[in-house]
Backbone bond lengths (Angstrom), bond angles and torsions (degrees), N, CA, C in turn:
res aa  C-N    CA-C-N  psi(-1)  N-CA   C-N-CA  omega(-1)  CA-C   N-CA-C  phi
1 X - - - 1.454 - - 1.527 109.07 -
2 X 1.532 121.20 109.32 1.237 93.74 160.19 1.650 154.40 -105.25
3 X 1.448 114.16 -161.99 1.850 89.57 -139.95 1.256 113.64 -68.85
4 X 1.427 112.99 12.49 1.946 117.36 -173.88 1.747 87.92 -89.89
5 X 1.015 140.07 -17.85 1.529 158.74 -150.60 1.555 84.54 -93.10
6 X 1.606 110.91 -57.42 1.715 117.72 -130.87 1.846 83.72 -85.62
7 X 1.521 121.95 -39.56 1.012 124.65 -154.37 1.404 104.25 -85.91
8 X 1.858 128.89 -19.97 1.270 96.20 -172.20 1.656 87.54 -103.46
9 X 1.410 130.19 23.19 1.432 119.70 -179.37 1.953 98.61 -94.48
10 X 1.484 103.14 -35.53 1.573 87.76 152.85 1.399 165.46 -115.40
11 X 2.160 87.68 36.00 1.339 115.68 163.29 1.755 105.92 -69.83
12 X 1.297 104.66 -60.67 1.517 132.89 -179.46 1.780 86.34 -34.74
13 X 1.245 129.08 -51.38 1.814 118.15 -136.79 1.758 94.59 -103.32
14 X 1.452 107.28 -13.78 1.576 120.86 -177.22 1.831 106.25 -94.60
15 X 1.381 115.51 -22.92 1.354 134.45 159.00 1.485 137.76 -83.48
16 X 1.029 88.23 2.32 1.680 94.42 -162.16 1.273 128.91 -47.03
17 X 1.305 108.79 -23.35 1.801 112.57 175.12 1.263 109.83 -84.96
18 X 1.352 137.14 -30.47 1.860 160.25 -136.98 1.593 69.88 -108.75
19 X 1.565 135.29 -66.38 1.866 122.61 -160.56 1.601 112.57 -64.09
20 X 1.429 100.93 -47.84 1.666 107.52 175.63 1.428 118.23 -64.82
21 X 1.385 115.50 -13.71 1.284 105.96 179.38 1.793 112.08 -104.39
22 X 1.381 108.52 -3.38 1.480 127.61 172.81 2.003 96.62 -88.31
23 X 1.117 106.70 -25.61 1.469 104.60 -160.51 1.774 91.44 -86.38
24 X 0.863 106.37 -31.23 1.517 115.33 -161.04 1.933 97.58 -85.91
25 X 1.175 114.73 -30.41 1.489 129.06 166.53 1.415 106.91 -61.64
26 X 1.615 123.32 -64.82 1.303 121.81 167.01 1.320 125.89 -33.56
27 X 1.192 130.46 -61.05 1.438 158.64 178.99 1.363 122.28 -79.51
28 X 1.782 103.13 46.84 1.490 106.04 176.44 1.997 124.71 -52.04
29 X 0.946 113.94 -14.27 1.431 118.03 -179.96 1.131 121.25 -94.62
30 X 1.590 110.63 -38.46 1.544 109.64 169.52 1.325 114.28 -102.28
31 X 1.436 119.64 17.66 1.828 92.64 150.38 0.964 116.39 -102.17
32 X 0.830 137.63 -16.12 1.799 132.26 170.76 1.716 98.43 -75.39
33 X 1.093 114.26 25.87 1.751 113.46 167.68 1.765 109.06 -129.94
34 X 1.432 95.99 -23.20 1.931 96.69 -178.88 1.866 123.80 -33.14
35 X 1.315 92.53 -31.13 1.369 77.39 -168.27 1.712 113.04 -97.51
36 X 1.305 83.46 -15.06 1.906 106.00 172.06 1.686 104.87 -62.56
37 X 1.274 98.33 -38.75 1.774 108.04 -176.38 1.571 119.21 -61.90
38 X 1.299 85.74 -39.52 1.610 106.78 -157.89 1.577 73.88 -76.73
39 X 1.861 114.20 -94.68 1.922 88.54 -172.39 1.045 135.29 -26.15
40 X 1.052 136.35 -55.52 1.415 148.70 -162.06 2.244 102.14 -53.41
41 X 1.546 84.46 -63.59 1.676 70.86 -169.36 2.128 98.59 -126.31
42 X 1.280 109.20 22.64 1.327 100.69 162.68 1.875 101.83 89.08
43 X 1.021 110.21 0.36 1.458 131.96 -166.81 1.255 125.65 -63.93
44 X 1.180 147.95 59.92 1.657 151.94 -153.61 1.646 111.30 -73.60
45 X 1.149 103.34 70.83 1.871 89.80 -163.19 1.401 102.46 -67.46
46 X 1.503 138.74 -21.29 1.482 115.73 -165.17 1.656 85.19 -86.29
47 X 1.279 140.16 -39.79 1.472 128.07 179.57 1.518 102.85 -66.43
48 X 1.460 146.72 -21.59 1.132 118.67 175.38 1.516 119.06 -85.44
49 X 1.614 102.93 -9.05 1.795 96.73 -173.20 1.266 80.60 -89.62
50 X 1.156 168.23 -77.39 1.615 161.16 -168.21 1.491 95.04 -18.17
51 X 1.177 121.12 -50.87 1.919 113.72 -162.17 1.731 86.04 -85.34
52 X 1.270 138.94 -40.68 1.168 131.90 -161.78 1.778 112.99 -62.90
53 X 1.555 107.50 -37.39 0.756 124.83 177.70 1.490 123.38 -60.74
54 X 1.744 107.46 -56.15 1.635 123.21 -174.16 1.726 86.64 -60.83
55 X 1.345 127.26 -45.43 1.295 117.69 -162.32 1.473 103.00 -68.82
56 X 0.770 145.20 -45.35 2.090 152.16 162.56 1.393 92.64 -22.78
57 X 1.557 110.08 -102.42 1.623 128.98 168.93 1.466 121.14 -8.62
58 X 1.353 101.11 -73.71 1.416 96.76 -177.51 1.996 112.10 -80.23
59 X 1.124 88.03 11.55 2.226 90.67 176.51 1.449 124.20 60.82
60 X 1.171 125.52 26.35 1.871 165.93 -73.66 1.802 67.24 -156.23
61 X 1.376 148.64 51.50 1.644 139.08 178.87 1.452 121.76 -52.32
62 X 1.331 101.35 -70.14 1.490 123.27 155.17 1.333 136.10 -7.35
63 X 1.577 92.14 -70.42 1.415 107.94 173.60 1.647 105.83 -99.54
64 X 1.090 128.80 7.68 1.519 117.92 165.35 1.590 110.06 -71.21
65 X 1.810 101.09 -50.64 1.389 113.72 166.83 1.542 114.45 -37.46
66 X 1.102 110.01 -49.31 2.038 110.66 -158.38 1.705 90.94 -72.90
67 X 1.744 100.82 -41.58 1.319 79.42 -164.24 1.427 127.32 -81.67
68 X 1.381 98.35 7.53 1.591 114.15 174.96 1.712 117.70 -89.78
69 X 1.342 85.58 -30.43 1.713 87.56 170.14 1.780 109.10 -62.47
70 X 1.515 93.63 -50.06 1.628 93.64 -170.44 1.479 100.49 -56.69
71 X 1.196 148.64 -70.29 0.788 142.84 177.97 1.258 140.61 -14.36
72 X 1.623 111.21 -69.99 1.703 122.74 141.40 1.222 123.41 -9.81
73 X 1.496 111.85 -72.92 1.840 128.91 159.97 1.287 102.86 -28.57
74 X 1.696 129.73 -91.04 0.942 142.46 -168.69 1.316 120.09 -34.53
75 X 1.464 113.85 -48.24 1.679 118.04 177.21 1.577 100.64 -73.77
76 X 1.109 147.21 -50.76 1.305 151.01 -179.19 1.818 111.63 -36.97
77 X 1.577 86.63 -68.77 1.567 93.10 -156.01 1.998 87.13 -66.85
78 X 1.388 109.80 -23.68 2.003 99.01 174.32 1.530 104.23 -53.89
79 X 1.179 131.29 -42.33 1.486 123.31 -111.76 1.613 150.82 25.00
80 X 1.456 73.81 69.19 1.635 96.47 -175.44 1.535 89.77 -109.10
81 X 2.029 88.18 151.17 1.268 110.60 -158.90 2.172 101.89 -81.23
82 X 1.421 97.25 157.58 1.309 94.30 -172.66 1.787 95.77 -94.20
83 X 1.394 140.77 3.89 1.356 140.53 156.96 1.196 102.19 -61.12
84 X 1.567 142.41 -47.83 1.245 141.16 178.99 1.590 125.34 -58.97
85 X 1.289 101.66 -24.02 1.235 104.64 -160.08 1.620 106.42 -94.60
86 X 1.891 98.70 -30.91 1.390 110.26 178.99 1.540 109.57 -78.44
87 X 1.261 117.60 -35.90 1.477 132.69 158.61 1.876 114.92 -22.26
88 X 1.345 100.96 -69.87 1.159 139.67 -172.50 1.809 111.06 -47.29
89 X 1.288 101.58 -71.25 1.584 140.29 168.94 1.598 102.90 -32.12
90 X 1.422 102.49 -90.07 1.389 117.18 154.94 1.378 132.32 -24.85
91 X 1.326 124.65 -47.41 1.775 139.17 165.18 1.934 90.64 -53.33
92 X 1.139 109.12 -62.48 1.193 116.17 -168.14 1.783 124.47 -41.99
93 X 1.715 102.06 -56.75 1.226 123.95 137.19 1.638 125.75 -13.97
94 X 1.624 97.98 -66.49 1.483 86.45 -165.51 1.870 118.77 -93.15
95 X 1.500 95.03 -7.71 1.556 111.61 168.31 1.410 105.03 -60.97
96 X 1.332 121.34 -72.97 1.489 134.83 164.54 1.442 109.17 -3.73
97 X 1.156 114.07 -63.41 1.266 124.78 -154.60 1.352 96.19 -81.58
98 X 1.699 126.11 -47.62 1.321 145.05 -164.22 1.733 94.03 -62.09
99 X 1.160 111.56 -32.15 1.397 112.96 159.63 1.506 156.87 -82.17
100 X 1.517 93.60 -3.89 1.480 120.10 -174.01 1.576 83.73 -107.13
101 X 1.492 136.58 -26.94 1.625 123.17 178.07 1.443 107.06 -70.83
102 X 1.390 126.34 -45.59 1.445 137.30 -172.90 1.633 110.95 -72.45
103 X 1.548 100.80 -31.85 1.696 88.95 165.00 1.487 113.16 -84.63
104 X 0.822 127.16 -55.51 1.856 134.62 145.74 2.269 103.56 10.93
105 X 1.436 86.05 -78.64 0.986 114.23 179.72 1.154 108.88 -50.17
106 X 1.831 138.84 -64.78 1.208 139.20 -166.91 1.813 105.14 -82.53
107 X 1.119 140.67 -46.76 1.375 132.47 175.97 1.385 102.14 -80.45
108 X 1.019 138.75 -10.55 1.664 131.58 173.15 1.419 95.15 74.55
109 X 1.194 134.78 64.93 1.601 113.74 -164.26 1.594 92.85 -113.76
110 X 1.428 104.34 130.81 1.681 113.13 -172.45 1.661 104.83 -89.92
111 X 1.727 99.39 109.16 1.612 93.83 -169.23 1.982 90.88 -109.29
112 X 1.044 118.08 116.40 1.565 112.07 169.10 1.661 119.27 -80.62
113 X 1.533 100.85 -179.88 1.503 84.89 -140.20 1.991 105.94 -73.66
114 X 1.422 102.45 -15.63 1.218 97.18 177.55 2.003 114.16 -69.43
115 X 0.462 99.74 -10.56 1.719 119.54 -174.78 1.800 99.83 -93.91
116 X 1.263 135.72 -36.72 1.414 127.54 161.83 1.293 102.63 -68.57
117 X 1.345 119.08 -70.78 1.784 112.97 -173.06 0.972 100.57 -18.60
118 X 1.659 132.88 -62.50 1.371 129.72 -117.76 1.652 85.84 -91.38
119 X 1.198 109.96 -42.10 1.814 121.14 -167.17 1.801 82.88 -69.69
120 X 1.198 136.88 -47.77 1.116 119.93 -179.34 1.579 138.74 -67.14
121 X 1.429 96.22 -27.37 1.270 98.08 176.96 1.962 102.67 -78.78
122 X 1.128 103.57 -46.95 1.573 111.17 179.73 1.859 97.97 -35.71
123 X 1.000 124.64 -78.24 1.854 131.07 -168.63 1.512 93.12 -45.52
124 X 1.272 107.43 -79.71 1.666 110.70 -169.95 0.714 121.52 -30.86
125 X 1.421 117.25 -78.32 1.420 134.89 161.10 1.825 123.90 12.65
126 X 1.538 87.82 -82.66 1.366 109.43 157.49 1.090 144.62 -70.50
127 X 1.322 118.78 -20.77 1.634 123.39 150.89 1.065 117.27 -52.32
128 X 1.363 115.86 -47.99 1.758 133.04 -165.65 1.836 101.32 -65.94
129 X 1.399 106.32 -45.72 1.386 101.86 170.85 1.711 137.74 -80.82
130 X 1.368 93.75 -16.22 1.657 105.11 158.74 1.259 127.37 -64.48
131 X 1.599 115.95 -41.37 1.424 133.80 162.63 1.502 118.64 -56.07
132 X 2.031 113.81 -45.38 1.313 110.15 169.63 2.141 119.19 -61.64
133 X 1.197 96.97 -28.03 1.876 129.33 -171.01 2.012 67.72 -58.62
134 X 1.273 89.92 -101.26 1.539 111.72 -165.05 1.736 127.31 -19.13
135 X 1.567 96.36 -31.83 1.564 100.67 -175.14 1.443 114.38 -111.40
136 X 1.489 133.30 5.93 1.022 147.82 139.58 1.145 113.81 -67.78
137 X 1.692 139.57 -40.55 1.444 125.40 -162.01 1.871 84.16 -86.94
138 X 1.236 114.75 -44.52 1.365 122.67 -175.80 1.526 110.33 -32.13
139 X 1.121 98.22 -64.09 1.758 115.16 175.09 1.450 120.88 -52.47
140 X 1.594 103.39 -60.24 1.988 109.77 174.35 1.488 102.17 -48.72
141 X 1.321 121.30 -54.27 1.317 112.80 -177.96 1.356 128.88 -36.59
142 X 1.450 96.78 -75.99 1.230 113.42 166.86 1.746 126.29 -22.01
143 X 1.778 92.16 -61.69 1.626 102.91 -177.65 1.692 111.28 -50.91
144 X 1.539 113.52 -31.67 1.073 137.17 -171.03 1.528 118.12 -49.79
145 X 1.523 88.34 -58.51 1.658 102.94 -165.55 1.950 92.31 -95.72
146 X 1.292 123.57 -7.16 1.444 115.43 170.73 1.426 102.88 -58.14
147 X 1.931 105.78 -50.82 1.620 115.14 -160.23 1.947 104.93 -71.41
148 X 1.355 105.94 -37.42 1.639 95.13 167.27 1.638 121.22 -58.41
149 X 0.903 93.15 -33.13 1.979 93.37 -176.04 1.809 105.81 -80.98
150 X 1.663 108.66 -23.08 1.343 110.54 -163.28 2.200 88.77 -74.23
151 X 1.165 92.57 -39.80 1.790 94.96 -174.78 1.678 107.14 -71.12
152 X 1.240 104.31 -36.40 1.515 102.45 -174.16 1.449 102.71 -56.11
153 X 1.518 125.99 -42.91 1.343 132.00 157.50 1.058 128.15 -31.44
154 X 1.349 100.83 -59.06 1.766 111.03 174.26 1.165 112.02 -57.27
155 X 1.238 108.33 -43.41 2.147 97.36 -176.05 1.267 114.61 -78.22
156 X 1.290 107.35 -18.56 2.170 106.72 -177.10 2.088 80.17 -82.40
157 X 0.956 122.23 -28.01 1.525 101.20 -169.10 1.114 123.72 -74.36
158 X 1.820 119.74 -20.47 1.129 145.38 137.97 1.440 153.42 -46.43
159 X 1.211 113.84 5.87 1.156 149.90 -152.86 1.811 116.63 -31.19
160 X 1.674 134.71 32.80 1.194 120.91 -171.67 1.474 124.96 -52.40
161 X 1.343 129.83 112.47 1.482 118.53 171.18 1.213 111.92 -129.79
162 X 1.599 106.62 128.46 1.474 123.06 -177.34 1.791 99.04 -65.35
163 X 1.554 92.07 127.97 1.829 92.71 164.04 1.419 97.45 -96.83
164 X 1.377 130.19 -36.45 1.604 118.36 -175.88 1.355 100.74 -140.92
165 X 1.595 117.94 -148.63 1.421 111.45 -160.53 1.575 81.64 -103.13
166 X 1.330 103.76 157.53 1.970 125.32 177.87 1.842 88.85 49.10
167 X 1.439 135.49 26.08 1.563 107.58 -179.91 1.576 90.06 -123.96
168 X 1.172 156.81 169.07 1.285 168.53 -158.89 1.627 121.36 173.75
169 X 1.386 115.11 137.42 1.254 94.75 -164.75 2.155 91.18 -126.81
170 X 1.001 133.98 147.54 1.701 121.02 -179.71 1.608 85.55 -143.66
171 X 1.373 115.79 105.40 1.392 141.56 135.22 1.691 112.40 -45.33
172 X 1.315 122.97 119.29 1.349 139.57 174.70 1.621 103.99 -103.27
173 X 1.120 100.60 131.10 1.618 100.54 174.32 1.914 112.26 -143.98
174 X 1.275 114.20 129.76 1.193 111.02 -174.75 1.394 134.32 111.94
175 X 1.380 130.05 -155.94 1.298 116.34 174.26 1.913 105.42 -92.30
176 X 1.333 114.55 133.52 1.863 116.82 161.70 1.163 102.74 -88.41
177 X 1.220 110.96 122.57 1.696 104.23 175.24 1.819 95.89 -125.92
178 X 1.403 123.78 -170.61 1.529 104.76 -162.13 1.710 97.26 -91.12
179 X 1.128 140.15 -4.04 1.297 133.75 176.32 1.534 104.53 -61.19
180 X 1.682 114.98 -54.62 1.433 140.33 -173.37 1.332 97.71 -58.18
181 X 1.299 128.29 -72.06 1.097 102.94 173.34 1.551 168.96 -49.56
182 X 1.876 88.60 -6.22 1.248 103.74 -176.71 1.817 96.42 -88.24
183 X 1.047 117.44 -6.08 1.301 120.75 -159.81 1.538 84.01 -86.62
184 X 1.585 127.79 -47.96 1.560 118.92 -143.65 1.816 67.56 -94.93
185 X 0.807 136.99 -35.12 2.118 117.56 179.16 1.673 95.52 -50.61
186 X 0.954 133.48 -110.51 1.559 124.69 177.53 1.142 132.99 3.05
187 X 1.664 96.50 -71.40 1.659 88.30 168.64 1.560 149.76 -61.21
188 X 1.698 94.21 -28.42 1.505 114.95 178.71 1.564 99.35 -58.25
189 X 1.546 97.41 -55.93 1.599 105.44 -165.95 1.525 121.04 -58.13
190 X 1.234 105.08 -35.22 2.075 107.86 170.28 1.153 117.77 -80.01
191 X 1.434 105.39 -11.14 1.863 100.87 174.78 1.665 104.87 -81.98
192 X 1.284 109.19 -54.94 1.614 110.20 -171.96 1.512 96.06 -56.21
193 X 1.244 155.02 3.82 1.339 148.98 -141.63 1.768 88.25 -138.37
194 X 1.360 122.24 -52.57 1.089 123.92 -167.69 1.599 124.27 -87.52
195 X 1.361 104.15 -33.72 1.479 123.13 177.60 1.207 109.26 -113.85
196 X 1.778 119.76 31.74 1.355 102.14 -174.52 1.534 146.26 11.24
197 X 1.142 102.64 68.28 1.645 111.26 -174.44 1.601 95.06 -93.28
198 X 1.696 91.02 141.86 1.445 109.17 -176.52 1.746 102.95 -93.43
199 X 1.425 99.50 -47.55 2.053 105.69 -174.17 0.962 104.77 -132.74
200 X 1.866 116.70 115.96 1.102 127.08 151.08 1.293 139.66 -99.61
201 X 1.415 112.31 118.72 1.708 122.12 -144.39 1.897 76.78 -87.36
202 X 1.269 111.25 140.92 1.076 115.81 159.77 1.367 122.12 -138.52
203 X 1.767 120.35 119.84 1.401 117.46 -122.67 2.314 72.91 -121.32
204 X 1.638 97.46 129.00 1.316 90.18 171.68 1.731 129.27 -114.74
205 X 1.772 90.50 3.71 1.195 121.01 -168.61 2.391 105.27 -22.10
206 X 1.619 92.53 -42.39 1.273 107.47 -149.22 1.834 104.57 -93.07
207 X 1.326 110.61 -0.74 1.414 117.46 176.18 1.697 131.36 -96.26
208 X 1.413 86.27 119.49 1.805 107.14 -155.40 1.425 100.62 -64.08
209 X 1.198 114.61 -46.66 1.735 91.42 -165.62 1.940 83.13 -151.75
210 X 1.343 114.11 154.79 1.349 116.61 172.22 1.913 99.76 -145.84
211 X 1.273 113.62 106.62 1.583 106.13 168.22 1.332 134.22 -53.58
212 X 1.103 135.36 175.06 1.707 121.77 -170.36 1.173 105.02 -77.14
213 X 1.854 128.43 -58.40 0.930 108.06 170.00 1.719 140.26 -38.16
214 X 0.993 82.80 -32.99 1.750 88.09 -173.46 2.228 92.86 -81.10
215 X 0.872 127.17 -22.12 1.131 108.63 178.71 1.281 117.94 -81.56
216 X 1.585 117.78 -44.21 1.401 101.64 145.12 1.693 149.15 -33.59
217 X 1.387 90.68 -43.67 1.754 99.94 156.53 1.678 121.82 -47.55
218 X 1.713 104.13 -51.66 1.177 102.51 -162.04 1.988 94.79 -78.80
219 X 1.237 119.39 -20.91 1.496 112.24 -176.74 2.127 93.73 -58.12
220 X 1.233 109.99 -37.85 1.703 106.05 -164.12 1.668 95.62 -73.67
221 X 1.182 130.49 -32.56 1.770 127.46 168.22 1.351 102.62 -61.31
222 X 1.192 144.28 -14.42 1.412 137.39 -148.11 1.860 79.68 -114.25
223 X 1.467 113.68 -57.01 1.711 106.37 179.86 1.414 102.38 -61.07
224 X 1.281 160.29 6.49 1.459 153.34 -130.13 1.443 88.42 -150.75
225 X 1.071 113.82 -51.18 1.324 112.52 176.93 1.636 120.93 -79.81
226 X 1.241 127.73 2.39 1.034 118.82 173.71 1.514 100.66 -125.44
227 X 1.388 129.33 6.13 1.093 131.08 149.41 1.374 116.07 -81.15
228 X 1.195 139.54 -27.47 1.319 129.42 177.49 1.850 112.76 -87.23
229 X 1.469 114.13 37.63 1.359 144.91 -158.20 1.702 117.08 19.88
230 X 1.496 99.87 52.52 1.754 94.40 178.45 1.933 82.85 -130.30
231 X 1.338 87.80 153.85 1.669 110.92 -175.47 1.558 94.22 -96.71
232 X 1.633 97.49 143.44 1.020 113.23 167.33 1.650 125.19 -127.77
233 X 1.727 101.28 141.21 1.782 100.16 -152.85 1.686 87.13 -117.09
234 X 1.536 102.37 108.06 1.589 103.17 154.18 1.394 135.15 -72.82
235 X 1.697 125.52 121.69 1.249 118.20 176.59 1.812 118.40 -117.84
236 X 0.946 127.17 -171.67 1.140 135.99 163.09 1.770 108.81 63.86
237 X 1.152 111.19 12.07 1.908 110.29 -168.36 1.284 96.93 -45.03
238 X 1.146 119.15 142.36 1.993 131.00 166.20 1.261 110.08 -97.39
239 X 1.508 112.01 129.41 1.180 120.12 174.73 1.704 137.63 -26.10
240 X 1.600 96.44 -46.67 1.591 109.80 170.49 1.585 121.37 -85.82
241 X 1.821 96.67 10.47 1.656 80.32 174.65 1.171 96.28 -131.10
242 X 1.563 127.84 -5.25 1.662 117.98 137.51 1.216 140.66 -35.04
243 X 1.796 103.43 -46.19 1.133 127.03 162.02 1.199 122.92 -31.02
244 X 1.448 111.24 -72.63 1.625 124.22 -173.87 1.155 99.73 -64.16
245 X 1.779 134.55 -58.09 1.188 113.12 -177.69 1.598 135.82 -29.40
246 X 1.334 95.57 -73.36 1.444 103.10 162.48 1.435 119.95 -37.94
247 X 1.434 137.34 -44.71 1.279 115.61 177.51 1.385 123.97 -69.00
248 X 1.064 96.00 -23.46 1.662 125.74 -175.59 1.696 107.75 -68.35
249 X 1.720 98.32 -29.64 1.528 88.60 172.96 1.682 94.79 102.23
250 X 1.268 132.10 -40.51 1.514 125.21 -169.19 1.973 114.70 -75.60
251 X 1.263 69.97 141.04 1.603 77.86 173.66 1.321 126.91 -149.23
252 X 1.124 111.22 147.01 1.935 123.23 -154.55 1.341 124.65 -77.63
253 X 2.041 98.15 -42.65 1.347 130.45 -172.76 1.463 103.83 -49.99
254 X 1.583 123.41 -37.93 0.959 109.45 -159.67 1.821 113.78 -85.65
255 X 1.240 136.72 -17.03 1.707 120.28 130.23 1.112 144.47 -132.75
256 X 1.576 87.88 51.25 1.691 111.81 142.45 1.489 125.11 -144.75
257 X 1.396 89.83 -177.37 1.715 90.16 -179.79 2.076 108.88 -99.58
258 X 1.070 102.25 162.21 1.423 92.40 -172.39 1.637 105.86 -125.10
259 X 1.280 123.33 153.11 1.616 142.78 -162.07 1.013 115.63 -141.86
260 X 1.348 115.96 142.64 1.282 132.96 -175.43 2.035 112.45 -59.34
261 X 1.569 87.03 -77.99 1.414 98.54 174.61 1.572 118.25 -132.42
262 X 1.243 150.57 159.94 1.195 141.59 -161.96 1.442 93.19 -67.40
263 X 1.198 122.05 -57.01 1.711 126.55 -166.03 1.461 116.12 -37.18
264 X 1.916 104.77 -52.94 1.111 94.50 -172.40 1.601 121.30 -85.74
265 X 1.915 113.74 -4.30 1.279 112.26 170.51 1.783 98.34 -94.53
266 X 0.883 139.07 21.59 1.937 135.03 144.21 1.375 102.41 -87.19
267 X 1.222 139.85 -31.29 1.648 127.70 177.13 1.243 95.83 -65.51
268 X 1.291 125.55 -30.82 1.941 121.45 -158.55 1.377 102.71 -89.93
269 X 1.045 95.14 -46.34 2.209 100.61 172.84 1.677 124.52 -56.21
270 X 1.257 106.16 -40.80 1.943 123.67 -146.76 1.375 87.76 -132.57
């Protein structure tokens, strides 16, 4: 570190109430949130810009990285906003500096200009990459826990439930569009594979709209499923999507069986 490094890290540590209260001036939005922060996700921001800082100064890379990852995490899994954080960062930034003028100022210390660059690029530098650290893990996270909740979706949308042993019944409800369907192709197919199911009643009573393509899809789950030797029992067909079938030429009967209403093919099963 050198000593233009060493000297304003122990202006900063000989100031410490005079910076936090300049930092907290900077950062009109997030101090009137500090203590909301701190509950919310355990979050110490005036102790983390102190570590953010020593890590700049002293060239601390390593651990600027980790501690930017952690961070990322931390704001994510809160849902805390990333304006705050850049808010925050930035306040931090310009205190820093607001402090390297006032020591400047009080030791008279003659820094030429190659000697600022260098002190400048050193702070920046590393701020700029804590922020890149921070809003990438921020983001992966995020994308992360979108794609767990997006599947957790998928499987409640999927619904297989055994009424007896080898019998299963999967209620469809809503719009099939061709994304959805690739989901109920997969899933149908590893369940009959895994839980050996012999008959799967598949009840459509509750499905709003299905496009052609996608009904064609579901005619190739209907051959898939009676190739992996479990029968499949259609219920609930709607009038207007009988309709189209038939003009369309497709037809169901041929591997599966077809039902009136789920109710009265569960009296026939159970």
């Amino acid at each position: 570190m050198s000593n233009i490094s060493k000297e304003v890290q122990l202006f900063i540590q000989g100031n410490g109430n005079k910076f936090e209260e300049q930092l907290l001036s900077e950062a009109v939005n997030v101090s009137t949130k500090i203590k909301d922060i701190l509950n919310t996700g355990n979050i110490d921001l005036l102790k983390n810009a102190r570590k953010l800082i020593t890590c700049v100064l002293e060239q601390r890379d390593k651990e600027l990285t980790a501690f930017a990852k952690q961070e990322g995490i931390a704001w994510a899994s809160h849902s805390l906003t990333l304006s705050l954080k850049l808010e925050w960062v930035q306040a931090i930034r310009r205190t820093l500096w607001l402090s390297i003028n006032k020591l400047d100022a009080i030791k008279q210390m003659t820094i030429d200009r190659d000697d600022f660059y260098e002190l400048e690029k050193l702070i920046n530098d590393r701020i700029d990459q804590f922020l890149n650290t921070f809003f990438l893990n921020y983001s992966s996270y995020k994308d992360e826990m979108l794609q767990k909740q997006r599947n957790m979706v998928e499987h409640l949308s999927v619904p297989i439930i055994p009424v007896r042993e080898h019998v299963s019944v999967l209620p469809l409800i809503g719009t099939i569009d061709s994304y959805r369907v690739r989901i109920i192709e997969e899933k149908v197919l590893n369940e009959i594979a895994n839980s050996r199911i012999q008959t799967l009643i598949l009840d459509l009573s509750g499905v709003a709209l299905m496009e052609m393509d996608v009904i064609d899809q579901f005619e190739k789950i209907l051959a898939g499923i009676s190739m992996m030797g479990c029968k499949a029992v259609l219920t609930g067909l709607r009038p207007d999507l009988v309709r189209r079938m038939v003009h369309a030429g497709i037809r169901f009967d041929k591997d599966a069986d077809t039902r009136g209403t789920l109710q009265d093919t569960l009296r026939e099963y159970i």
